[in-house]
MARMI-898736 format. One line per field, with one value per residue (C-alpha): x, y, z; residue in one letter; residue number from 0. Coordinates in Angstrom, 1 decimal. Layout:
<nodes>
X = X / ...
Y = Y / ...
Z = Z / ...
residuo = a / ...
num = NUM / ...
</nodes>
This chain:
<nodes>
X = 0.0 / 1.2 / 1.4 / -1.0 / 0.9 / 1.8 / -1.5 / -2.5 / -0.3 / -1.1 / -4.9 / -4.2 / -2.6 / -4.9 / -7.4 / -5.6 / -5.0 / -8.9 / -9.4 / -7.5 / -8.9 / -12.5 / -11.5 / -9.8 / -13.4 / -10.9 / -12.0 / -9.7 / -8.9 / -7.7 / -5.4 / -4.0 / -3.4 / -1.7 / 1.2 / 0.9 / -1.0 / -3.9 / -7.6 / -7.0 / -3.9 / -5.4 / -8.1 / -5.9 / -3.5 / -6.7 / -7.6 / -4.1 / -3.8 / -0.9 / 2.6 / 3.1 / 6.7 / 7.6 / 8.6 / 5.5 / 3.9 / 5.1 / 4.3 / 0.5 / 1.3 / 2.0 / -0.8 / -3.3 / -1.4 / -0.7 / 2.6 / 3.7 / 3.4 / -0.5 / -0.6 / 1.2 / -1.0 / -2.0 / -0.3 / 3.2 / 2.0 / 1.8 / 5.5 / 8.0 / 4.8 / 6.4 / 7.9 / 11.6 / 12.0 / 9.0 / 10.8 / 11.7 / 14.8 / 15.9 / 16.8 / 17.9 / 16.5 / 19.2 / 19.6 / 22.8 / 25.0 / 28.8 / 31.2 / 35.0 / 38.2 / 35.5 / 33.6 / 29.8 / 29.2 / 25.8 / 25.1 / 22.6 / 20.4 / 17.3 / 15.4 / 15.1 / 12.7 / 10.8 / 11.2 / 10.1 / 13.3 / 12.0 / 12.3 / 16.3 / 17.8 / 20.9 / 22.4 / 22.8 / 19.3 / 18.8 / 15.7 / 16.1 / 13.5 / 12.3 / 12.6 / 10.9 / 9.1 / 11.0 / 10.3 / 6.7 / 6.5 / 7.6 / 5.0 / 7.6 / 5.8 / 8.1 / 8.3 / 8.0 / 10.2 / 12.2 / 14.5 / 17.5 / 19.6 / 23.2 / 25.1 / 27.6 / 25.6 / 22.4 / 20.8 / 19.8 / 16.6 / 16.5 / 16.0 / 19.3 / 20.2 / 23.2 / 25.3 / 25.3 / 27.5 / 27.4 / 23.3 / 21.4 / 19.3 / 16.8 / 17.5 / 16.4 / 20.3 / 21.1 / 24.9 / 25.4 / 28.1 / 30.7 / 27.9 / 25.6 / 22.4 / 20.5 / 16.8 / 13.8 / 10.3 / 9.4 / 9.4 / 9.9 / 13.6 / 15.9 / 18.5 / 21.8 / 25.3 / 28.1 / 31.2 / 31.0 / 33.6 / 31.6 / 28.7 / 28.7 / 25.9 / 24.4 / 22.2 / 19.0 / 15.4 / 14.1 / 10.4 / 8.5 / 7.1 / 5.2 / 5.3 / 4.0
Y = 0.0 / 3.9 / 5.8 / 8.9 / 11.4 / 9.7 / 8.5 / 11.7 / 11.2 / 7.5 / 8.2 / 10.7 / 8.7 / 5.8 / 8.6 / 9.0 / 5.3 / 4.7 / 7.6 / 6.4 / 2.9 / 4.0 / 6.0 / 2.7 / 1.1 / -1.1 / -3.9 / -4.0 / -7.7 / -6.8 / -4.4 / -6.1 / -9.0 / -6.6 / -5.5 / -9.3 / -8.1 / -9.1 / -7.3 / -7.0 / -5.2 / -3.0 / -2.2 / -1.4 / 1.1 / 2.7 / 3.6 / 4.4 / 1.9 / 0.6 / 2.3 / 2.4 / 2.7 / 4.5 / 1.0 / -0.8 / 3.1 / 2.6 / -0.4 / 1.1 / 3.6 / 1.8 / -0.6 / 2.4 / 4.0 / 7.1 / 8.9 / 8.6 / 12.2 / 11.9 / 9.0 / 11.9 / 14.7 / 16.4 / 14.2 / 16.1 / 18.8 / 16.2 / 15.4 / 15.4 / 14.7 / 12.1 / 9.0 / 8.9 / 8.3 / 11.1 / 14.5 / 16.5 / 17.6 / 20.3 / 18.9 / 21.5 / 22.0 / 21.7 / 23.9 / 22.4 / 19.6 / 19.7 / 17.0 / 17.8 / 16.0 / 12.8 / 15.0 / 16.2 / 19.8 / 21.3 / 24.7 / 26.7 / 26.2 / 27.5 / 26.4 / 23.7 / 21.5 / 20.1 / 16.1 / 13.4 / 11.7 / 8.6 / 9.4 / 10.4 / 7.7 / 5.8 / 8.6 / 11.9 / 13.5 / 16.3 / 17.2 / 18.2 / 19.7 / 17.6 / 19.7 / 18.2 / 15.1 / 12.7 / 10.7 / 10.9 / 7.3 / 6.7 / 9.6 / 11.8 / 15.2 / 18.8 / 20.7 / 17.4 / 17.7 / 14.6 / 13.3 / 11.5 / 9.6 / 10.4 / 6.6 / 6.0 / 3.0 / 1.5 / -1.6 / -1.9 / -0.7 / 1.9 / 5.5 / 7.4 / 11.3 / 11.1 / 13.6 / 14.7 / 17.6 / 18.7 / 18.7 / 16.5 / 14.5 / 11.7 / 8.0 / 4.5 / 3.0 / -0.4 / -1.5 / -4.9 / -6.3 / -3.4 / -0.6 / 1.9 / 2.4 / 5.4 / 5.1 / 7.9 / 6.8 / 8.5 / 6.6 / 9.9 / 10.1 / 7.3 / 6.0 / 7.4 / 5.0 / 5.8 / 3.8 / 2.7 / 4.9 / 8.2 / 7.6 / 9.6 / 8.4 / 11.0 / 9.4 / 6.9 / 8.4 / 8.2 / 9.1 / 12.0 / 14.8 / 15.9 / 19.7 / 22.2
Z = 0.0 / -0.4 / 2.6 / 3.2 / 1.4 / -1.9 / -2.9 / -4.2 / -6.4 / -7.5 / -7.2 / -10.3 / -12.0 / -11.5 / -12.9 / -16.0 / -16.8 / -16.4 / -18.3 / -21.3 / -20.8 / -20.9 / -24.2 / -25.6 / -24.7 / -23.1 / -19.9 / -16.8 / -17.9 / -21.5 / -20.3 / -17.7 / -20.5 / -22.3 / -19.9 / -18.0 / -14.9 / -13.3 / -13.6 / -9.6 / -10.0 / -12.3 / -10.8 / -7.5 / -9.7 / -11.0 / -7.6 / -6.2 / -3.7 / -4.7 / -6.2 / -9.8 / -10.5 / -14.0 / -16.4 / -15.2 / -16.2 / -19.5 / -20.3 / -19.6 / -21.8 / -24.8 / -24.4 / -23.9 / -27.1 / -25.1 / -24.3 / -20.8 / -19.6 / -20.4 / -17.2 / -15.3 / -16.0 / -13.2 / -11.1 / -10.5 / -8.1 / -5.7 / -6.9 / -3.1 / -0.6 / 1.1 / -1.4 / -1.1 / -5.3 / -6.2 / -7.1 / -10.2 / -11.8 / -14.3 / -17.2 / -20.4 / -23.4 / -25.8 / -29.1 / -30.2 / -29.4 / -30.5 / -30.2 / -29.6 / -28.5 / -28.1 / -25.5 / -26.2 / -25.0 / -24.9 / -26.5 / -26.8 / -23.9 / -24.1 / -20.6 / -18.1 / -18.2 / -15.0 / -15.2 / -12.5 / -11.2 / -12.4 / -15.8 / -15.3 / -13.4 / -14.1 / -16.4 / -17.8 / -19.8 / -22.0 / -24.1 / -28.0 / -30.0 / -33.0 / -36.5 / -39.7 / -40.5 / -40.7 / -38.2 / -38.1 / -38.8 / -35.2 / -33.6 / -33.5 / -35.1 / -35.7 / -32.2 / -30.1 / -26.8 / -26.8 / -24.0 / -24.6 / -22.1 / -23.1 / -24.1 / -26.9 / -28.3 / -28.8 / -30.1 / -33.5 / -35.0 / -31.3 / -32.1 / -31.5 / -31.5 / -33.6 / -35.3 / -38.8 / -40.2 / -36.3 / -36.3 / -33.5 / -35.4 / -34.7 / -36.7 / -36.4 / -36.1 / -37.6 / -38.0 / -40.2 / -41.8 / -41.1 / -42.2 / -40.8 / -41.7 / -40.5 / -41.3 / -41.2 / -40.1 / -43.2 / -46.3 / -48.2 / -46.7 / -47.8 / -45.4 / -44.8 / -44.7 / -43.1 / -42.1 / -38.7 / -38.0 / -38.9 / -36.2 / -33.7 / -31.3 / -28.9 / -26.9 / -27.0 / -27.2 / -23.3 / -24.3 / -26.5 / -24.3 / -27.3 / -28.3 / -25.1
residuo = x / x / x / x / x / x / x / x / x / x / x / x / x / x / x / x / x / x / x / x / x / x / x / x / x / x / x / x / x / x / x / x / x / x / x / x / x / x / x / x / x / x / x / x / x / x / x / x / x / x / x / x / x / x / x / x / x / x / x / x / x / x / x / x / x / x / x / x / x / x / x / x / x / x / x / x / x / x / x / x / x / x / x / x / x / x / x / x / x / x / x / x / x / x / x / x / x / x / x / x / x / x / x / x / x / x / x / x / x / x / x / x / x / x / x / x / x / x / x / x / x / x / x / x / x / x / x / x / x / x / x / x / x / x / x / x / x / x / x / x / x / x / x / x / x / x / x / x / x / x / x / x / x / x / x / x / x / x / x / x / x / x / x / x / x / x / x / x / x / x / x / x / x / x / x / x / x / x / x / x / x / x / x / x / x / x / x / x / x / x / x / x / x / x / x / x / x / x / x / x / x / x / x / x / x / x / x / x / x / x / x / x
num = 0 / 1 / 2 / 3 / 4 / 5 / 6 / 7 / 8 / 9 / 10 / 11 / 12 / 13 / 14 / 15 / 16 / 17 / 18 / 19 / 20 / 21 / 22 / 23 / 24 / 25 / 26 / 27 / 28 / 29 / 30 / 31 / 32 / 33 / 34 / 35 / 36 / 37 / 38 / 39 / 40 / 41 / 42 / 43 / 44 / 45 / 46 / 47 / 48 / 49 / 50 / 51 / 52 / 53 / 54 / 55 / 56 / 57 / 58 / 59 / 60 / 61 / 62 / 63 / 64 / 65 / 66 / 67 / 68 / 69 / 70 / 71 / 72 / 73 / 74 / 75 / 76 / 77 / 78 / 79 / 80 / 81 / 82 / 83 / 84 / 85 / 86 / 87 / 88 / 89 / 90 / 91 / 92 / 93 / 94 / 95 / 96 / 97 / 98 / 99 / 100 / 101 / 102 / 103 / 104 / 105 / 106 / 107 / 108 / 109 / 110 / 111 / 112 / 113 / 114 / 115 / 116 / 117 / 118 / 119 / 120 / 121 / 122 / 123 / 124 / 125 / 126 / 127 / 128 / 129 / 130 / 131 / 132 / 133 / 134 / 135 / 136 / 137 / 138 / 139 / 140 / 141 / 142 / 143 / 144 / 145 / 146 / 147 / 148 / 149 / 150 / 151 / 152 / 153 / 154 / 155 / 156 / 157 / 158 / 159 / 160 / 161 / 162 / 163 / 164 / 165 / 166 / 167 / 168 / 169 / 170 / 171 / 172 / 173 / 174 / 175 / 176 / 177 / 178 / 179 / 180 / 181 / 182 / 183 / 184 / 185 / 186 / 187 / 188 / 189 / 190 / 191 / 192 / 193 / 194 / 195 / 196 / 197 / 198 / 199 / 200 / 201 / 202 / 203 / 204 / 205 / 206 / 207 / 208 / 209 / 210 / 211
</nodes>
């Protein structure tokens, strides 16, 4: 059970997940099929009598078809009322990312963004602003507020920030056979192949905060 002063918190977010479920015309035993719960346990988050912790979140999320930050909404004013691992960082918003002597630097910043701790453990974050189209494929529209968790590699077919004539840019990566692939989630845009050499991986695509 959460205590007293967290369940504010989980009863809004329980809120939300019902919310989207009732939208999805969705029973509490087909999403809980979905993300390999029970109908109980469902019911219990729904109601915020339990903790929710942010992968379990997500897996929601994508079987409600919804971006994370939609479970959260509303829900981080009660952020810090008592649960050790509730809180929020600044992280920036990044115009420009450079990469010199094999060391990323940051430029450009134009804010901080409020993000739940959750989101930004077990590494360094920063958001970038989508520009374009071209990975629309992937719900990724122009404007979209995207975090990235800063890594040097990623698995293939993952959604990377990677650098291209020093622009931060967002691409499917896929390295086979000694080659790199970089694909759009547009069909209009044909790959990119470089030598593995010429990659320089920013970071991984956390989540999509979608444009604000």
């Amino acid at each position: 059970m959460v205590n007293s002063d967290s369940k504010l918190f989980y009863w809004a977010v329980g809120e939300n997940i019902k919310k989207y479920r009732t939208i999805r015309n969705m029973s509490l035993q087909i999403l809980g099929d979905k993300v390999g719960l029970t109908k109980k346990t469902i019911q219990r988050y729904e109601n915020g009598e339990i903790k929710i912790d942010m992968d379990r979140l997500a897996d929601i999320a994508e079987a409600l078809d919804v971006e994370i930050f939609q479970l959260l909404d509303g829900a981080e004013s009660f952020f810090g009322l008592g649960a050790d691992n509730i809180g929020v960082v600044s992280v920036p918003l990044v115009g420009k990312v450079c990469c010199g002597n094999g060391a990323l630097a940051y430029q450009d910043i134009e804010e901080y963004i409020p993000v739940s701790k959750e989101f930004v453990k077990g590494g360094e974050h920063f958001f970038l602003k989508a520009k374009g189209d071209s990975m629309n494929g992937a719900r990724i529209e122009d404007g979209d507020m995207l975090l990235i968790r800063k890594e040097a590699e990623v698995e293939n077919g993952e959604i990377a920030a990677v650098l291209i004539d020093d622009e931060a840019v967002l691409k499917k990566v896929y390295i086979r056979d000694g080659q790199v692939m970089l694909q759009s989630a547009n069909p209009s845009y044909d790959p990119i192949f470089l030598k593995p050499e010429e990659l320089k991986i920013i970071g991984k695509l956390k989540w999509n905060m979608i444009e604000y």
